[in-house]
MIDREN-251415 format. One record per residue (C-alpha): x, y, z. Coordinates in steps of 0.001 Angstrom, whole numbers, padded with zeros to 6 digits, always signed. Example, Ala and Ser with C-alpha at 12.3 -4.5 7.8 and 13.67 -1.06 7.14 Angstrom:
# MIDREN-251415
+012300-004500+007800;+013670-001060+007140;
This chain:
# MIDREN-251415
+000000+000000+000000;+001269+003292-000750;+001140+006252+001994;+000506+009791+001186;+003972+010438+001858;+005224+008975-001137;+006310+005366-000223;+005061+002171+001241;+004726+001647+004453;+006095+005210+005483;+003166+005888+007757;+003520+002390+009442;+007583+002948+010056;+006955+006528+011733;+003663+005246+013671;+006039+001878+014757;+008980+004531+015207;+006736+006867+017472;+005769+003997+019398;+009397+002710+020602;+010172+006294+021331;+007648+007192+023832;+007799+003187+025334;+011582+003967+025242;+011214+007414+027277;+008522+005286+029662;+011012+002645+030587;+013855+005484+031186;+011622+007381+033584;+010519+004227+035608;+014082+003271+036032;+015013+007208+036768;+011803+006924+039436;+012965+003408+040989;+016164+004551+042485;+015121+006835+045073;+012313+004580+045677;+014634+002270+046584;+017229+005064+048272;+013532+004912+050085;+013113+001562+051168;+009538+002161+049536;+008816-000945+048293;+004886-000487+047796;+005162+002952+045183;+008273+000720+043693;+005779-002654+042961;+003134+000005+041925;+005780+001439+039445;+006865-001720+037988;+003682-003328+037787;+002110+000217+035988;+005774-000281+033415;+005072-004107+032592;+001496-003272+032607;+002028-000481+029380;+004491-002664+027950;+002084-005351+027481;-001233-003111+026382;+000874-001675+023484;+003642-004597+022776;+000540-006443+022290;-001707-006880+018889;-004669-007095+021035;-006505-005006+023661;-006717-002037+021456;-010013-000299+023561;-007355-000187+026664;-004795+001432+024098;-006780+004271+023859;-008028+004305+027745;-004928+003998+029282;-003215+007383+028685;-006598+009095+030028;-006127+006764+033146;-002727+007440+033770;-003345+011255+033553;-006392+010668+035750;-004329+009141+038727;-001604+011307+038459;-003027+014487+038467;-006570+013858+039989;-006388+010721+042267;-002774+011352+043567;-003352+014875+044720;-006704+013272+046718;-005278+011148+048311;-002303+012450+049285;-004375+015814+050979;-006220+012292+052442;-003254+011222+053942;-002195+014268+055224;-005794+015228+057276;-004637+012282+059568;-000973+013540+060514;+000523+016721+062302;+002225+017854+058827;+003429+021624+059027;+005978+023788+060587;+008181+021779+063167;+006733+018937+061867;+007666+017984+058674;+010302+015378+058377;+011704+011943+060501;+012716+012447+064413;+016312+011876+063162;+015411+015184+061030;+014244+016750+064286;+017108+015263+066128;+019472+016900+063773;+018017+020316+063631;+017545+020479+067573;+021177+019881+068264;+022614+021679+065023;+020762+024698+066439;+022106+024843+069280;+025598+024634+068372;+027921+027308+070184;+031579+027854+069781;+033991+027174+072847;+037623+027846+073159;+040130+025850+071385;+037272+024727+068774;+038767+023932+065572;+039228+026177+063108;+038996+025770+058720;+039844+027903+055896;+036302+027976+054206;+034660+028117+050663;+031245+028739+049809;+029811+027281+046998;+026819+025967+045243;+025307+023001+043215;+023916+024696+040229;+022868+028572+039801;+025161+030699+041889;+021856+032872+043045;+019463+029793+043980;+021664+026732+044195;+021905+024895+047646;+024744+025832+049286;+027349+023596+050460;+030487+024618+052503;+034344+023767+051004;+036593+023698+054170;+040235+022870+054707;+041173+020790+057657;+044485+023185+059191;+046453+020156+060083;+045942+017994+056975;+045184+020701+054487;+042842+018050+053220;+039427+019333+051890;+035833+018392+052625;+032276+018805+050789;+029952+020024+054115;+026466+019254+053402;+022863+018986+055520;+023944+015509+055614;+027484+016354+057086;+031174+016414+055984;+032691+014004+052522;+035303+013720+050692;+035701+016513+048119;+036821+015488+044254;+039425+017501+042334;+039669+021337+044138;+042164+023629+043270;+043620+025121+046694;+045634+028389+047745;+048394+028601+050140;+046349+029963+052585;+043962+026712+052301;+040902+028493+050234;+039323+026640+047613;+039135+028523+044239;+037826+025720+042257;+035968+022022+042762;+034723+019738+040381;+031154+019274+039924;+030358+022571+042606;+030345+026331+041451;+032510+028480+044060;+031146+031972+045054;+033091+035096+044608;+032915+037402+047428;+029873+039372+046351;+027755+036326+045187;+028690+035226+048075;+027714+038110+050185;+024253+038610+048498;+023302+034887+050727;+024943+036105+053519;+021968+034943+055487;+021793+031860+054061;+025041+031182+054748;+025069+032269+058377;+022164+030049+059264;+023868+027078+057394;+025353+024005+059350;+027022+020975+058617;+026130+018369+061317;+029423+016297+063197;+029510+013781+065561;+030019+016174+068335;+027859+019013+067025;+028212+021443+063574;+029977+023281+061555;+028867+026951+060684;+030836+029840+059604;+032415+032869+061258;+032147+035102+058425;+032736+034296+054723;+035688+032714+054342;+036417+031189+058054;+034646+028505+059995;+034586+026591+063421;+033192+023162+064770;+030627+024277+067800;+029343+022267+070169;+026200+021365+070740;+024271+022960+073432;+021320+019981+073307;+022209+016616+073143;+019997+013420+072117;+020314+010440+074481;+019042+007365+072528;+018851+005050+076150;+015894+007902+077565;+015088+008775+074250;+015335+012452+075475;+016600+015772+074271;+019161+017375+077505;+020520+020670+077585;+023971+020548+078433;+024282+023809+080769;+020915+023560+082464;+020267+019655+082666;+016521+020939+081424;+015204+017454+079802;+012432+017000+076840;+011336+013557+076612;+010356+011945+073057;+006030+012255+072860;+005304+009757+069678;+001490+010512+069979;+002477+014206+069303;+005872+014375+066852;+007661+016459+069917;+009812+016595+072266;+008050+018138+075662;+009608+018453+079010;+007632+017946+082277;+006194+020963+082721;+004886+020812+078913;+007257+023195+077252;+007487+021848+073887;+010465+022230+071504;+009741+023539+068144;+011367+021200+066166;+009331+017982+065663;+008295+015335+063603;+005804+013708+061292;+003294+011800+062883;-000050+010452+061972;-002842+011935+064791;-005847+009893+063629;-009039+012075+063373;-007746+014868+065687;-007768+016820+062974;-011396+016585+062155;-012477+016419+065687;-010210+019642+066433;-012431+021189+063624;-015514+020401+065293;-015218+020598+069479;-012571+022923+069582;-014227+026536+070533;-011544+028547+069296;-011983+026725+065667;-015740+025515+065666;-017245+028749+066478;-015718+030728+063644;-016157+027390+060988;-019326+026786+061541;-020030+030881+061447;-017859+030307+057668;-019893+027549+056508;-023478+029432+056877;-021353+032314+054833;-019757+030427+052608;-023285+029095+051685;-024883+032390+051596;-022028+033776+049317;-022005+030658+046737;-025961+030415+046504;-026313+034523+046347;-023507+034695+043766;-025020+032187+041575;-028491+032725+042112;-028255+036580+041882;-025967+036218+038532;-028468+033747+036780;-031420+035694+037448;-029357+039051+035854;-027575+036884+033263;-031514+035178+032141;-033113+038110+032617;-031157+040368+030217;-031003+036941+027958;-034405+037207+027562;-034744+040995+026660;-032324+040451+024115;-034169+037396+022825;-036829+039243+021050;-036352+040074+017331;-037702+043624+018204;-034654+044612+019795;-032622+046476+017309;-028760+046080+017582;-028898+042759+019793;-025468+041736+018823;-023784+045107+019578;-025354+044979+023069;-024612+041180+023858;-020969+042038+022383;-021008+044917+025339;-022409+042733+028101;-019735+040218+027616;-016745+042769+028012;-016968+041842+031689;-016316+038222+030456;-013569+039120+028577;-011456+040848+031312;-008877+038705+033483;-010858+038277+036561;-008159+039088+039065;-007291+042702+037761;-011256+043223+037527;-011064+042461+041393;-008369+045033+042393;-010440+047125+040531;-013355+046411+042088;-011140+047239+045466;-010396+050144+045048;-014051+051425+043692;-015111+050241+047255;-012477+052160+048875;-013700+054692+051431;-012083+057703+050749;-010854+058075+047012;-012993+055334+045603;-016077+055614+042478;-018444+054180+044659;-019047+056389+047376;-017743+059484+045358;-020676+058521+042669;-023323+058235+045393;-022021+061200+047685;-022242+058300+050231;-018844+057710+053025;-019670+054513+053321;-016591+052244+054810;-017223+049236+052828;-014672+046950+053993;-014800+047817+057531;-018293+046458+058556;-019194+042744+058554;-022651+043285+056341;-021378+046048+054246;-018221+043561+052970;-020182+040596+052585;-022432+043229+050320;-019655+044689+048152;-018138+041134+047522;-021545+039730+046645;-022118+042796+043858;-018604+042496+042637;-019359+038328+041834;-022626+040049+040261;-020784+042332+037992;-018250+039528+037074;-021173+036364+036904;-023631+037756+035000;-022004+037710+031409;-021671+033747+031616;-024990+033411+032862;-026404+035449+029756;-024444+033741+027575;-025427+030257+028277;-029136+031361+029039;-029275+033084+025162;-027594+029461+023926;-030318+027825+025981;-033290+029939+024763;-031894+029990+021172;-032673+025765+021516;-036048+025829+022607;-038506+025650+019369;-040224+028752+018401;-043522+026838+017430;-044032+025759+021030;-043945+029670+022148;-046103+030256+019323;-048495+027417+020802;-048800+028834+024057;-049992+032008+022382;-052829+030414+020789;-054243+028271+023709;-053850+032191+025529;-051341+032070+027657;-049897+035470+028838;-045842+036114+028671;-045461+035095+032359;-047695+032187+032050;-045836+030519+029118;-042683+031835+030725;-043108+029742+033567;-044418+026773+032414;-042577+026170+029385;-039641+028329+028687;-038297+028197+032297;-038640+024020+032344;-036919+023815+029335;-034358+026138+030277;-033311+024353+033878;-032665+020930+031854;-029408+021733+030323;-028845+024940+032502;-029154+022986+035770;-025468+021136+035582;-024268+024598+034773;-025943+026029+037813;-024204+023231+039632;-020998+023573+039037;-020889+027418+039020;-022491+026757+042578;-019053+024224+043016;-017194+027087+041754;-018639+029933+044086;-018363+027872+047479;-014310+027310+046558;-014061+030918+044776;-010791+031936+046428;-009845+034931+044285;-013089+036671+044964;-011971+037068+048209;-008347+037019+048597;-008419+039889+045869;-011120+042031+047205;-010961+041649+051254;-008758+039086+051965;-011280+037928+054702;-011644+041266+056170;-013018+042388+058284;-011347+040441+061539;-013066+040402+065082;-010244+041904+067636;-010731+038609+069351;-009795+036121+066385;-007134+037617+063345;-007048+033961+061609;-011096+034241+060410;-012963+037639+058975;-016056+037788+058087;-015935+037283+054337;-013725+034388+054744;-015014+031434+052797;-013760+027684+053866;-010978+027647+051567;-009484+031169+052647;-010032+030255+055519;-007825+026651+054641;-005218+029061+053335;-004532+031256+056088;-004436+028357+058418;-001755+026476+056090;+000033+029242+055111;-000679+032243+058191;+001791+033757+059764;+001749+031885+062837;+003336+028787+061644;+001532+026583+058502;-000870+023671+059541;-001435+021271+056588;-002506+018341+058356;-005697+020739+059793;-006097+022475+056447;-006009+018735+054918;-008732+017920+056965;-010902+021048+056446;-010544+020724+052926;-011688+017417+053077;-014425+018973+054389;-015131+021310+052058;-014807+018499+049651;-017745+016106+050933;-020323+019167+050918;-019783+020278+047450;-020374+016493+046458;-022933+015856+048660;-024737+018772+047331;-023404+017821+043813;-024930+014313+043937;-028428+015526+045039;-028189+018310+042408;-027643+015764+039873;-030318+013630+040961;-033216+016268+040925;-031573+017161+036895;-032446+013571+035830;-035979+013986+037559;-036233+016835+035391;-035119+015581+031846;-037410+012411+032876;-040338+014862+033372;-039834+016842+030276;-038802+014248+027788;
């Protein structure tokens, strides 16, 4: 057979040729992924690799199977990017992730005592070298130092000291050059400064930071770990802070805790926390009615604009329809987040359009009912335009002759608005009313970008009034007083289970619908 590209079998040598490629480049990337697996010692993601390799192998080595040929790319992409992230934010709602507790106790361990490290007299001393695995500006940093007995030279890492490769080496012990690392000058070097001071390299007896740029000593360290109590002791005071496994931290008898813990799973404390604590349930529960009233107002107000001016526009009377719908779509057109610092600052009390158009002083933002107001009209002003949209592609469907039928049995506008138009409307516009409704109760940007929860009660800065759930998510995982992802894990969760609840119900009363109307 001859191909359109001007010989036989061309098509079938590139399609055979495309093949080996991309099965090539799958079998590379499983063996690049099964070496830290194993690094790891996780041997259940390492089966689930090499079963998901031999698996592909097989569906498209093979002359058969050619439905799952076509499935199994959608598949893949579904786990990875829709399953995976579930399940890991899953996982997480039932642990103590977040600052201080992010990695193993022998993380913690580490940190605790490299902390702590102090210099005392007679400490040794190094010639030292900054420099950098990859872009001078961004690149971790790893310390070059030169022992002053042995002159020999040593890679210092966050894992600790190693032999260094081929360096090239002053008198004076500074290293100018090493293979495989990029060496700071003195002002790249300067321009981390920070980074550099807060760097350490552990030791057996403590760390090594530096004293300056181009000097540094071996401290001791102030807190020690003794494995037999399984306790953290502080060498000048004799202050003790016994392992807590339940908890990830180390906590001394009178219940000081230290901030450097560890990853631990806490069951449902998470969720319970959510629910019984008074500091938390109060203010979630007060979020939730909110976060309700702002996703049903914002789609509910928006589809009864957005239908409304659909069906003004409808009629054949109205001269210049298209140059008006092209105008009431602008709103659509605009990138939403620069239409919400706009929106801002038109609510701002002293210099913005709002109050200077209605000669009102009106402090917007400040008052609980006047924010939830101004966010509710900006989600108006930025909702409609979809609404009309799909309600004009909705009305355009429904079949002129039954309008015209209505007319003749005498049916008014309202009447045959109500019973027919409206019915047939809320069959295909009812998924879209449920997933703008999904949209609304998770519509961070609205609020980040206009209030950013404000306003706060002087009793409680972590939840304003316009917070929704997920704002309020953010904050807590991301605030200023240290992140919590295990808690905002769990209260996204939440937030997860009432959208589908809500979702699946929706759904349900749709079918009822189409089965009513078909």
């Amino acid at each position: 057979m001859t191909s359109k590209l001007g010989g036989p079998g061309r098509t079938g040598l590139a399609g055979q040729f495309a093949k080996i490629l991309l099965l090539g480049l799958s079998v590379a990337f499983a063996v690049w992924a099964a070496f830290p697996l194993i690094a790891e010692e996780q041997w259940i993601g390492l089966g689930i690799l090499v079963a998901t390799t031999a698996a592909l192998l097989y569906v498209y080595l093979s002359p058969r199977h050619i439905p799952a040929k076509y499935l199994v790319p959608g598949t893949l992409f579904l786990v990875v990017f829709q399953l995976f992230p579930v399940l890991y934010t899953a996982s997480t709602a039932f642990t103590n992730f977040g600052d201080g507790h992010r990695g193993s106790k022998q993380d913690a361990i580490v940190a605790i005592q490299t902390s702590s490290v102090t210099r005392v007299p007679g400490s040794t001393e190094y010639a030292l070298s900054i420099a950098t695995q990859g872009d001078p500006a961004t690149g971790p940093i790893v310390f070059l130092i030169t022992d002053p007995a042995t002159k020999a030279v040593s890679i210092g890492d966050a894992e600790g000291l190693k032999p260094a490769g081929a360096v090239t080496v002053t008198p004076a012990g500074k290293v100018t050059a090493a293979e495989g690392l990029t060496v700071l000058t003195a002002g790249q070097a300067s321009a981390r400064s920070q980074e550099i001071t807060d760097f350490t390299v552990p030791t057996a007896g403590g760390a090594i930071r530096s004293s300056g740029l181009s000097r540094a000593y071996e401290g001791v360290a102030g807190r020690a770990y003794d494995a037999a109590s399984d306790s953290i002791r502080d060498t000048a005071t004799g202050r003790t802070w016994r392992a807590d496994e339940s908890e990830g931290a180390f906590v001394a008898a009178d219940g000081e805790r230290l901030a450097q813990g560890w990853k631990v799973g806490v069951g449902l404390s998470n969720f319970t926390r959510a629910l019984t604590d008074d500091a938390i349930s109060g203010p979630f529960l007060r979020t939730l009615v909110w976060n309700f009233a702002f996703a049903i107002a914002s789609t509910g107000f928006t589809f009864v604009l957005g239908l409304f001016i659909a069906l003004a526009l409808h009629s054949s009377r109205v001269r210049g329809r298209n140059f008006y719908r092209i105008l009431l779509v602008l709103p659509y057109a605009m990138p939403s987040f620069a239409m919400l610092l706009v929106w801002r600052d038109m609510f701002n009390t002293d210099f913005g359009l709002i109050n200077s158009l209605f000669g009102t002083d009106v402090d917007w933002f400040g008052g609980s009912a006047s924010a939830r107001i101004a966010v509710i009209l900006v989600q108006l002003w930025l909702g409609y335009p979809y609404m009309f949209l799909v309600s004009t592609g909705a009305l355009q469907a429904i079949p002129g002759e039954l309008l015209d039928a209505t007319k003749v049995d005498g049916a008014g506008v309202w009447q045959s608005f109500r019973n027919v138009t409206l019915p047939l409307l809320m069959i295909p516009l009812t998924p879209l009313l449920i997933s703008s409704f999904a949209f609304n109760f998770n519509n961070f940007n609205a609020i980040w970008l206009t209030t950013e929860g404000a306003p706060f009660p002087a009793e409680n800065t972590t939840n304003g009034a316009t917070d929704l759930l997920i704002t309020y998510t953010y904050r807590l995982a991301f605030g200023a007083s240290g992140a919590e992802y295990g808690f905002a894990a769990a209260i996204s969760i939440f937030i997860f289970l009432i959208v589908a609840l809500i979702s699946t119900v929706s759904f349900r009363r749709t079918r009822q619908l189409e089965e009513v109307y078909s």
